[in-house]
N, C-alpha and C positions, 0 to 999 in steps of 0.2 A: 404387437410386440410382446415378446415372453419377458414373464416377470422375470428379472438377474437375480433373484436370490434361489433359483431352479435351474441357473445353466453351471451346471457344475461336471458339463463333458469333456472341454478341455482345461489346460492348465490355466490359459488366461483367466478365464471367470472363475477357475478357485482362487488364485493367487490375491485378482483384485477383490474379492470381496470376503474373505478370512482372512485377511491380516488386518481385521478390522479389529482383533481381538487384544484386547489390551489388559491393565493391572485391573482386579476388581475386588472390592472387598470383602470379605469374609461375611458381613456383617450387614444387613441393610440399615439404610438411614430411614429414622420414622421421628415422627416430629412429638411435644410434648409443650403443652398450655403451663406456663409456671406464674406464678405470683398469685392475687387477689382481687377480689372487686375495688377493696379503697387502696390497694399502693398502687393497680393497673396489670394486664396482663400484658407477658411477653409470650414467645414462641422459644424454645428450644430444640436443637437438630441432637438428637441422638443416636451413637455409634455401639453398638453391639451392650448398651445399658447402661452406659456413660454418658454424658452430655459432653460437645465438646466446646462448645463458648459458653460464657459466663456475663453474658450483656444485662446491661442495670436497663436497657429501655431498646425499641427497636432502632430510633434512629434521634439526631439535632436537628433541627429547624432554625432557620433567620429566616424570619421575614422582611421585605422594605417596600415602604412606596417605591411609586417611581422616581422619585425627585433624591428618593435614599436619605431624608430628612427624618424621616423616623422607622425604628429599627424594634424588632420584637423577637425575642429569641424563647422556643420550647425546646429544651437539654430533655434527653432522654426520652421521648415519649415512647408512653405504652396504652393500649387497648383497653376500653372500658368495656364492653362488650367482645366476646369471642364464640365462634362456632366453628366446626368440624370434627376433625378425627385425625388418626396418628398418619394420616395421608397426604390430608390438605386443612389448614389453620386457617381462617379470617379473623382478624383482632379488626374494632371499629370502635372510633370517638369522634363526637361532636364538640365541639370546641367554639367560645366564645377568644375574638381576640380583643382587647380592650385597647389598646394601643390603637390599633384603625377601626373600633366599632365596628367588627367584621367576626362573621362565623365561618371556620374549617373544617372542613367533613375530609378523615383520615380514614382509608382502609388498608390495612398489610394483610396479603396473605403470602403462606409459605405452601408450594406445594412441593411433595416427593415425586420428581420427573421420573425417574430407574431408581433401583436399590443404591445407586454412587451420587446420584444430584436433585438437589435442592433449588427449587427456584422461589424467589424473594419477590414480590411487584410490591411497591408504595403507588397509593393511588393518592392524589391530592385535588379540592374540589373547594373553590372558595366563591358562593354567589354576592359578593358582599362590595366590590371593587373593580375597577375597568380592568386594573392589574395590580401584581404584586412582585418584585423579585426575589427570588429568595436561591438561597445554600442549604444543600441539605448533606448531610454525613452521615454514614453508617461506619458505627465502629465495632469491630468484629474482637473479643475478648477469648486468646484460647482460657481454656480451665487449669489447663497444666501449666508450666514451664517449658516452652517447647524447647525442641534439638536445637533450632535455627530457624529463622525465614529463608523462602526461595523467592525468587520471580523469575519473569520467563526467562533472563540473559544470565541470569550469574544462580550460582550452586550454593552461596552462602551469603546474603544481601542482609548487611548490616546495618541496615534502618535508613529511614527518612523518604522523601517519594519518590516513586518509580517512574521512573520516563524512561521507555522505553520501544523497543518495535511492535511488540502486544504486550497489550497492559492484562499482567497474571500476576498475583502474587499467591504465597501459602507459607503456612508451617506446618513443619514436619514434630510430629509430637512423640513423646517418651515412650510409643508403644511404635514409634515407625511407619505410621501412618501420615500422609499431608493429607492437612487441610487445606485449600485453594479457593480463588474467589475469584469470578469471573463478573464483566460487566455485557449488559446488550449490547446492541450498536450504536453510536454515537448518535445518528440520525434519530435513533428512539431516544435514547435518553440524553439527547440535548448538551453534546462535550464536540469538542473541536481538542485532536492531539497538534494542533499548530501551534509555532514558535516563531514564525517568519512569514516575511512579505519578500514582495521584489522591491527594487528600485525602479524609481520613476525612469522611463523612456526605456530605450533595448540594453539589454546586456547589464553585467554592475553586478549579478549574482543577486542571494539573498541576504535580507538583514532583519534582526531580529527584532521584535515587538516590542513597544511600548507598555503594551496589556497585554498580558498571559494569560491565556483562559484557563485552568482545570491542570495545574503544573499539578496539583495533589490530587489527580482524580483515584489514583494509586498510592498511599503510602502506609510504611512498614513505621513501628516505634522506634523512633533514634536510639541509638546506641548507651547514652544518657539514661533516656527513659528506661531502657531495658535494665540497665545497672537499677534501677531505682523499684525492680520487679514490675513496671506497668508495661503490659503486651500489649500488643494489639495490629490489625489490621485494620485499615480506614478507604471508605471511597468517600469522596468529595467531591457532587455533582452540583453546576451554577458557581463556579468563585471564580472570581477575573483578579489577578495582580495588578495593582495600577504602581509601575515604578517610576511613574512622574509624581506620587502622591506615596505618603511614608515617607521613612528616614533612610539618609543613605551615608555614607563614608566613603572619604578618595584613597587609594591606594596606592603605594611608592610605589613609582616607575624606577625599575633597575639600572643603575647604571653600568651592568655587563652583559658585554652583545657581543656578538661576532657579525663579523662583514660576510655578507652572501654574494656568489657568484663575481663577476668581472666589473667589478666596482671602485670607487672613491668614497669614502662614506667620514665625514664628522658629525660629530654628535655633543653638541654644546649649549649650552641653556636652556634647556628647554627645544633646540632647533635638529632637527635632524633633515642630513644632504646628504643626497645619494645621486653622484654622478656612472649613471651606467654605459656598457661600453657593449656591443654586439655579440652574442654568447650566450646565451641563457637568462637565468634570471638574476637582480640585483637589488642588494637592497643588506636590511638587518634581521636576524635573529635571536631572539631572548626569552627570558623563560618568564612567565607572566605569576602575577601573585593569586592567579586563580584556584581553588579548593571546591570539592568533591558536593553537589550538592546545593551550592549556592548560588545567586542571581547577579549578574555584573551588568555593567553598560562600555563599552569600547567608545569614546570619540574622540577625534582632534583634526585638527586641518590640516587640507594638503591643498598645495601648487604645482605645479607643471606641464613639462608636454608629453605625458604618457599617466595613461591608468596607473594607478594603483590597487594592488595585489593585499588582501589579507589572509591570513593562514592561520589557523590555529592546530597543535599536533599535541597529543598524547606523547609524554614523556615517560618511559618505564625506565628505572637503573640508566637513566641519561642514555639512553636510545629512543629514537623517533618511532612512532609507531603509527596507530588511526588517526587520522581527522576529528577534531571535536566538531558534531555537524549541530547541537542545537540552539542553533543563531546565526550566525556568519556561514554563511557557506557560498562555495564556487564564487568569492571574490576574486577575479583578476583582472579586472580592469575597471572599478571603479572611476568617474571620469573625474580628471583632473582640470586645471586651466592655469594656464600662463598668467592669465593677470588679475584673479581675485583666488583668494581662498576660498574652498570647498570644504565643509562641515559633512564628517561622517560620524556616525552617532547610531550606533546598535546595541539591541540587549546580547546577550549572551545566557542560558540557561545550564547549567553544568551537572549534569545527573552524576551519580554513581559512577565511577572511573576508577575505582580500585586503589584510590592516593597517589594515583599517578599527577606529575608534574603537566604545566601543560606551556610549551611552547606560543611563540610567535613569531612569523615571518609578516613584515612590511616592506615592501618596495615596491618595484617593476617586472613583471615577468613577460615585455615584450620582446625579450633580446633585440633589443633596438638600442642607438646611440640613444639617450635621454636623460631627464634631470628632474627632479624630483625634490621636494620639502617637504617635511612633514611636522607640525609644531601645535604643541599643546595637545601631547598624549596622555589621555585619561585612564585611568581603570575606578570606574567607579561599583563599591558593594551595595547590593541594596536589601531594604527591610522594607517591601512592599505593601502597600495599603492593600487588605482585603477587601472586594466591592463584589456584591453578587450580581447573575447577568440571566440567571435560568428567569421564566416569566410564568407567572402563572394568574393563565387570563380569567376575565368574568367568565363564571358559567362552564369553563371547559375544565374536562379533568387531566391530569398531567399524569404520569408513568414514570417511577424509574423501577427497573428489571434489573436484577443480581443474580447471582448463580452461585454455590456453594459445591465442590464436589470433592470426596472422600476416596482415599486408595491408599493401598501400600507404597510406600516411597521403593523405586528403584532405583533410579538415577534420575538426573537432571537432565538429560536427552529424553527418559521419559515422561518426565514432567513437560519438558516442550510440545509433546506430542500430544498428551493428554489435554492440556493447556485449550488445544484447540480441539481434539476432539470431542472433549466435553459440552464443551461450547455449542457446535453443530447438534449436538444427543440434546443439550438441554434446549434448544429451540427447535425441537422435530424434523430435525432435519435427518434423513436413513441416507446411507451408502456408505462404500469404503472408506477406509482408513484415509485415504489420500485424500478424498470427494469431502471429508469431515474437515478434512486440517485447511482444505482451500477454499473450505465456505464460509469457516469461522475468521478468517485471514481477513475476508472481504469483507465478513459485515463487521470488522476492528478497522477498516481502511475507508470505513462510510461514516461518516461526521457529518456534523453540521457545518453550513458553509462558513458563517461567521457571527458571534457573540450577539448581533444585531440582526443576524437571518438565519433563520431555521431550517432552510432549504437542504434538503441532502446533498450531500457532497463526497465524489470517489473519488481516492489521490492512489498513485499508483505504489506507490510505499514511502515510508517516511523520509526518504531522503531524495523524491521528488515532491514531498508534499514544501510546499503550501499548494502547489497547480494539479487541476484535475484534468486530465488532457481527454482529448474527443475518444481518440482510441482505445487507451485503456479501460476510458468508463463504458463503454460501448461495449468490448467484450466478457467486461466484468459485470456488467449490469444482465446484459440479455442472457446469464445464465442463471439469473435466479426466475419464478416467477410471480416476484414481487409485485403486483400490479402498482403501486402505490408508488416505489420506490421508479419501477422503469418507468412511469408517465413524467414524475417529476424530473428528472437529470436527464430523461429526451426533453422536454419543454424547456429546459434549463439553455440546452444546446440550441433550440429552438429559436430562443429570445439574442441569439448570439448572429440568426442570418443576415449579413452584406446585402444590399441596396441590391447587387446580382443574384443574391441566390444563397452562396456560397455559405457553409457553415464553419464556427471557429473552432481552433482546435487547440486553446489552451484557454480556461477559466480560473485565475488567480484572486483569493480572497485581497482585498486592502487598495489593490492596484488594478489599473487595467488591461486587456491584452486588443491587437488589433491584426491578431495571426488569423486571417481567413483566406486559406490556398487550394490551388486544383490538386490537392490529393486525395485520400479515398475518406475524410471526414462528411463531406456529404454524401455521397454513397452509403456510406454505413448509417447516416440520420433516417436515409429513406429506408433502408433494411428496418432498423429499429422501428418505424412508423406502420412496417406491414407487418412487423411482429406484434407490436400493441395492440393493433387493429385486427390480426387475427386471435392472440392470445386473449384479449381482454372486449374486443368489440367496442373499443376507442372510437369514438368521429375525429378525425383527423381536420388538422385548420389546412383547407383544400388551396389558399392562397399561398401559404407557406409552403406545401408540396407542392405549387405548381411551380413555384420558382425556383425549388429547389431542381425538381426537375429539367428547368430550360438552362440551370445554370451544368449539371451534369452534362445534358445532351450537345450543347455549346463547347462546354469545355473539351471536351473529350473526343467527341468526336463531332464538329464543327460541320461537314462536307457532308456526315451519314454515310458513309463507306464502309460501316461495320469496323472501322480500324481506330483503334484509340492512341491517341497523341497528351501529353501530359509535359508539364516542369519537372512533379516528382513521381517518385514511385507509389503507388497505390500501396502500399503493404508498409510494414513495419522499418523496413534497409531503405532508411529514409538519409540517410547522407550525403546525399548528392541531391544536386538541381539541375535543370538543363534548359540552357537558354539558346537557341530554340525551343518550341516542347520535340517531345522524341515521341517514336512510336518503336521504339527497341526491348523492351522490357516484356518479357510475356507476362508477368503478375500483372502488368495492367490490364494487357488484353483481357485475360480472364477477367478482372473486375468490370468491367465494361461490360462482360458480359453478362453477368451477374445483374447490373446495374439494370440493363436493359430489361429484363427479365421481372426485376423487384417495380419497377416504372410501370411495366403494362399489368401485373397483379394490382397494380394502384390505381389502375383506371383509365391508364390514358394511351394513347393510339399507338403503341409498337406493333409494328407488325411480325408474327414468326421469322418469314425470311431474313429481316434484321439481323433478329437475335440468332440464327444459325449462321448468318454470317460472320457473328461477329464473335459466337463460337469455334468457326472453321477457322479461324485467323489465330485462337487460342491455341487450336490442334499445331497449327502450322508452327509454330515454335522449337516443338518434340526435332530435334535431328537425327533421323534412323542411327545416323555413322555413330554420330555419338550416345547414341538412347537414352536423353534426356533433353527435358526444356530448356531450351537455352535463358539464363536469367539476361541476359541483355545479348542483343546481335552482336557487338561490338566484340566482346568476352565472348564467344561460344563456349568456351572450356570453362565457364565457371557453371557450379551447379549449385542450387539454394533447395532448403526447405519450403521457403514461400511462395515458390513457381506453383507446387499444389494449392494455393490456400482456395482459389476460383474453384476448385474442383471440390474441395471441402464444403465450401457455403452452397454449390450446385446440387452437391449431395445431402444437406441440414435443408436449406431452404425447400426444395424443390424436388428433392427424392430422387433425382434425375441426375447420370452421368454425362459429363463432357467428353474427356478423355477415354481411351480404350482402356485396355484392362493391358495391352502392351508397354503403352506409354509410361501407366504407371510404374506396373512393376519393374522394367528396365530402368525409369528414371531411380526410387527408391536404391535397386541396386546400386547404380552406381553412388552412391552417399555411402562414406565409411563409418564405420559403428567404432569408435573408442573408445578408451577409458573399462577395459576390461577387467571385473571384477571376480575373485574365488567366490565370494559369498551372498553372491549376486544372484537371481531367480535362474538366470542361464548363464551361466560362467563363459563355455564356449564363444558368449556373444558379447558387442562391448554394451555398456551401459550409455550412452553417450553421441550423439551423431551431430554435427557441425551444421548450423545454418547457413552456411555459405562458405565453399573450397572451390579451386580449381583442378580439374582432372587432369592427371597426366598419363601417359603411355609407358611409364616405367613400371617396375614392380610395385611399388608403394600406391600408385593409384592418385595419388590425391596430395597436391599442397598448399599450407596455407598462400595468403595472400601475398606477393612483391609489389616493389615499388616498379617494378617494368612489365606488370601485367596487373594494371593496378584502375578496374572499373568505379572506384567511388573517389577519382580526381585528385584534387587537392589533397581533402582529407585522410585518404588510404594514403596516399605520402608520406604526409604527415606521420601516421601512426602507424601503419602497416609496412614498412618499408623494412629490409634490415633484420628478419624474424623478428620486429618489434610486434607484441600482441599477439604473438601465432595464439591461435586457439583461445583469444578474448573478444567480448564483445562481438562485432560483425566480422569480424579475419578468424568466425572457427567456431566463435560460443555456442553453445548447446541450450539453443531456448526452448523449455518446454512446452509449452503452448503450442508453438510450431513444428514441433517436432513431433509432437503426440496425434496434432490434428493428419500430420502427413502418414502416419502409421495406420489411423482410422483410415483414410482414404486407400490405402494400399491394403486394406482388410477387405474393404468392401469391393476390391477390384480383386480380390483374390489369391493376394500377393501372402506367399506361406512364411515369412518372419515376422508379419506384422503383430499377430499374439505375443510371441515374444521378447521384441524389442518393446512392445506396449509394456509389460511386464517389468522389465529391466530399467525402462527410463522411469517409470513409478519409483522402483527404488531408490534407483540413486536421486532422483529430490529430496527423500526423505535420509536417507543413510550414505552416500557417498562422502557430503562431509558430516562425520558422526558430530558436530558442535552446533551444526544449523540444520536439524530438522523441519523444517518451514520451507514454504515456497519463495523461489528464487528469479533474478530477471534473467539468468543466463548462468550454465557450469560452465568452466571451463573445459577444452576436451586436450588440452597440455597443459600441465603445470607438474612442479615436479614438488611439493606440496599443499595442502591446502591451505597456508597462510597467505598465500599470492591471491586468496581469490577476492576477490572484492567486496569490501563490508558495505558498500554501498547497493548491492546487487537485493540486499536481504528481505524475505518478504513478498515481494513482487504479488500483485493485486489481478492482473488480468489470468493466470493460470487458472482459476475457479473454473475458466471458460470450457475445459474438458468436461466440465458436468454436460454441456454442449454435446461434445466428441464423444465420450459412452451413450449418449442417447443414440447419436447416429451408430454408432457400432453396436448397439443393443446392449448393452449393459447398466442401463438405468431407464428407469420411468419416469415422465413428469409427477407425476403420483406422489414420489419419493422426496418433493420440494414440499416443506410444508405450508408455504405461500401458496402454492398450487392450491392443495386441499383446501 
């Protein structure tokens, strides 16, 4: 494979890999030893001859037994010893603690990654103790007066901490320069961004924690403090909130509501009734005494014979606007009962909202006759006990990694962008602009799994987190080649195998999950197993593959007939079940065959004929008339993106096509490109192509989904009926993943748009909506502004997996992963 930074003969490979070019400073950063043998040395980062922080020490310390019975605090430390040069600094102190009659061995070094980033490591090293917990803080001092602070979500963040989708903050200083400060990945440096659990049994949504780990792992100086000239930027690694412990205060519940939907509703001493009536949803609404920044608890009891529903909404100028998502989230059926009280009882964490008001709806949203209580409504404020949870064992030394990096302030879009590319520059990681911004996404979406376990953990973005689901961590993991990281979260899915075989396909910190189905989550554990095993030369646990094994071969295809039969769909257009299983779906075929294919790489008796057979049954899908796969028999006129995906993993895995070079390119054709942009790499073309429409014979080609031609049941009813969701979600959305990997596959069969729809769909992740530069679970391919698009989409964690799809289309090396090297 030719190195990608030499294929510069068509448009594609310039396109993807110069626009990696971003702000750079004038100035390089080179470092500077300040202070003394007796007050201690620090490190300073200087910018074209100026320093730009002003730190009294490099970082605080607490230490605690385990018991947290005694407590030892070092403010400020600095270096008694130091060596290097204006490239790379080591400061180093030995240290007696007298508190636990224990010695600590500190080393900081600072090195200059590029002339724009600085990397930070604390090493910690204590032979003295089985353990210790401790908090530790770096507090960042600009020199000047800066313009304002940034972080990643807002243009001007007016103090206190960041919680938010990547944790970035910075200031922009009197010369127009940001400052920024980036942290590793949570799995390295020991943070968990979670706020919530589930509820016990199925359904009920999220409810928020008890114990908050690392709400300040990001914070700016309050607004106070800044009045008071004290700046600063702060990380705070190891601190859990304990708001069963501290002080707290109740807060007046309002006595003005309005009545929602087709209801009866009193509200008297304390009681609230809500008689609902068929129609929508029922219940009340009012505006809560929640503020910007602070920590609450919601509880009170409910009765009846229907769920209850929580809401909480962003009020701007008394308009409803986003979801407040960190705590309470996707409550709509909390379970109720007839004949005792039900206690609900959630934190709520309130970041930065702009001074927006924040609603509340409580009732019913089964649009069902039903009847409902709700009594003893709390809002309680809290002032949480600080407790630390990071560990720092006998003998082993601990890591936390920073990153500092310098540029000319542009905008705040490009601040987003840098945010993350820097991130990828400071941890060696080479390729495009885009390959930077979806590496650094993913090691900010890898935590640790929980406060008490250090296991790495992939959530697919913040507003599926707390669950790390089979799929997305599968194609988000096997596109690094982390050896360390992919062994654990396979072995993690691993420890999740069914008594059959069968692997789980959601991992929830706090609670537990007991989802293990015949869809494509085994399939993909044994892919991952012949990955590790080829990348890394793993011994695989041969008991565990062999059951995984009998439990694919079983499920799928029962008889050995080469034809795969399933509940669900193998791929991602997971909303439907089918009871019978079906053998309609060509994405299965193709995984089945794949399947087949990854089983005899693993040692065990397929024979070719099989796997050709169950190849030819993939082919058999393709319908000349209509030249495309058909995504289900039933639908022939619907076409997907993920009817390729078999032909994708046949082409990565195995070097080896399925399909003709007809099939594809005809199917591709027929898929419409929207969302056509002037300032787009190819105007002419759209930016944008639907993972799933129905073809039609009219001029238009192609329409979203109806309720009378309607393959995902129930659900497509439900939502897709009515041009309800044209062009959202699965009736139209443009997933990139899926769409990119189909482009690859139509490159490699020869299909002559593929460069440039590759090209075009890059952009528009990054620039279509100019406010979310970041990767996304889905664009819309209609909407008639970009406020319709869903704030919950933001982020999205498995897109990295293109680092995947350039390798197969020749545009990146393994080489270019710095785990790799």
């Amino acid at each position: 494979m030719k190195n990608p930074f030499t294929l510069f003969r068509s448009s594609l490979f310039f396109v993807v890999f110069v626009l990696t070019a971003l702000p750079l400073s004038a100035q390089p950063l080179l470092l500077k030893v300040l202070g003394n043998e007796q007050d201690g040395y620090t490190v300073g980062v200087d910018h074209g001859g100026r320093l730009l922080l002003n730190n009294s020490g490099e970082f605080s310390l607490q230490l605690c037994n385990l018991d947290l019975s005694t407590i030892a605090d070092l403010p400020g430390w600095t270096g008694r010893q130091w060596e290097g040069d204006e490239k790379r600094i080591t400061l180093k102190r030995d240290s007696y603690i007298p508190e636990f009659d224990a010695n600590l061995l500190v080393m900081v070094t600072y090195e200059v990654v590029n002339p724009n980033i600085v990397k930070k490591t604390v090493e910690l090293f204590q032979p003295s103790m089985p353990g210790m917990y401790y908090i530790l803080q770096q507090t960042s001092k600009p020199v000047e007066k800066p313009q304002r602070y940034v972080s990643f979500e807002y243009d001007n963040f007016p103090g206190g901490f960041v919680h938010e989708i990547y944790p970035a903050a910075g200031f922009v200083t009197p010369g127009n320069d940001v400052v920024a400060f980036l942290t590793d990945a949570g799995y390295k440096n020991q943070f968990t961004r979670n706020t919530r659990r589930r509820f016990s049994g199925r359904g009920g949504g999220f409810v928020g924690m008890r114990r908050l780990p690392d709400v300040n792992l990001f914070a700016v100086a309050t607004s106070t403090e800044q009045a008071e000239n004290n700046h600063y930027i702060r990380q705070t690694f190891g601190e859990m909130l304990n708001l069963d412990a501290g002080t707290e205060s109740l807060l007046p519940v309002t006595d003005k509501y309005q009545k929602e939907g087709n209801s009866e509703v009193q509200w008297k001493d304390g009681l609230i009734t809500i008689t609902g009536h068929p129609g929508g949803r029922a219940g009340v609404e009012f505006i809560t005494p929640f503020k910007d920044q602070k920590l609450y608890t919601i509880s009170f009891l409910c009765k009846g014979n229907t769920g209850v529903a929580v809401k909480l909404f962003r009020m701007k100028n008394g308009v409803k606007t986003i979801e407040l998502e960190h705590g309470v989230k996707y409550i709509d059926n909390f379970p109720a009962n007839e004949d005792e009280w039900m206690l609900f009882k959630g934190s709520i964490l309130v970041p930065y909202i702009e001074n927006d008001s924040v609603s509340m709806f409580i009732g019913s949203q089964s649009g069902k006759e039903c009847k409902l209580q709700i009594k003893d409504l709390q809002f309680t404020e809290h002032q949480p006990q600080q407790e630390p949870y990071n560990l720092l064992p006998l003998g082993e030394k601990v890591e936390k990694t920073t990153y500092i990096f310098v540029e000319p302030w542009k905008s705040h879009q490009q601040f987003m962008i840098s945010a993350q590319s820097r991130l990828a520059e400071a941890k060696g990681f080479q390729g495009s602009q885009i390959e930077k911004m979806l590496y650094a996404n993913f090691n900010m979406l890898t935590w640790i799994t929980d406060t008490r376990d250090f296991t790495p953990f992939n959530v697919p973005n913040m507003n599926y987190a707390p669950d790390m689901y089979n799929r997305d961590s599968f194609f988000a993991t096997v596109a690094s080649y982390n050896k360390a990281l992919n062994i654990s979260i396979w072995e993690q899915w691993g420890k999740t195998q069914t008594p059959e075989g069968g692997v789980g396909t959601i991992i929830t910190p706090l609670m537990g999950s007991v989802e293990a189905k015949d869809n494509e989550a085994t399939i993909h554990w044994l892919i991952w197993a012949m990955l590790n095993k080829r990348r890394f030369g793993v011994e695989l646990p041969q008991e565990k593959i062999q059951k995984a094994v009998d439990y694919v071969l079983n499920e799928f295809d029962a008889d050995r007939d080469g034809i795969c039969t399933a509940r669900f769909s193998l791929s991602q257009v997971d909303i439907v079940d089918f009871d019978p299983k079906t053998d309609r779906l060509a994405v299965n075929q193709g995984m089945l065959a794949i399947a087949l294919r990854t089983i005899k790489e693993l040692g065990f008796d397929i024979s070719e004929e099989y796997i050709l057979k169950a190849e030819e049954e993939y082919r058999n899908f393709y319908d000349p008339e209509r030249k495309h796969l058909m995504f289900d028999r039933n639908f022939p006129d619907i076409i997907t993106h993920t009817d390729l995906e078999p032909e994708f993993f046949s082409l990565w895995l195995f070097d080896r096509p399925i399909l003709t070079n007809e099939m594809v390119q005809n199917h591709l054709d027929q898929m419409p490109v929207l969302n056509k942009v002037s300032n787009s790499p190819h105007p002419e073309y759209g930016t944008t192509a639907p993972i799933c429409v129905r073809k039609t014979r009219d001029e238009k080609g192609f329409t979203y989904l109806t309720g009378d031609y309607q393959p995902f049941e129930k659900f497509g009813e439900d939502n897709y009926s009515d041009g309800k969701s044209d062009g959202f979600y699965y009736n139209g959305g443009s997933w990139f993943r899926a769409e990119y990997c189909a482009y690859v596959v139509g490159l490699k069969h020869g299909w002559t748009k593929a460069e440039k729809l590759m090209e075009n769909r890059i952009w528009a992740e990054i620039y279509l909506h100019p406010e979310w530069p970041f990767s996304k679970e889905f664009i819309p391919t209609k909407y008639t502004t970009t406020d319709s698009w869903w704030p919950s989409t933001r982020g999205l964690c498995w897109n990295v997996f293109i680092l995947m799809a350039n390798e197969v289309a020749g545009l990146r090396t393994r080489e270019m992963d710095p785990d790799y090297r």
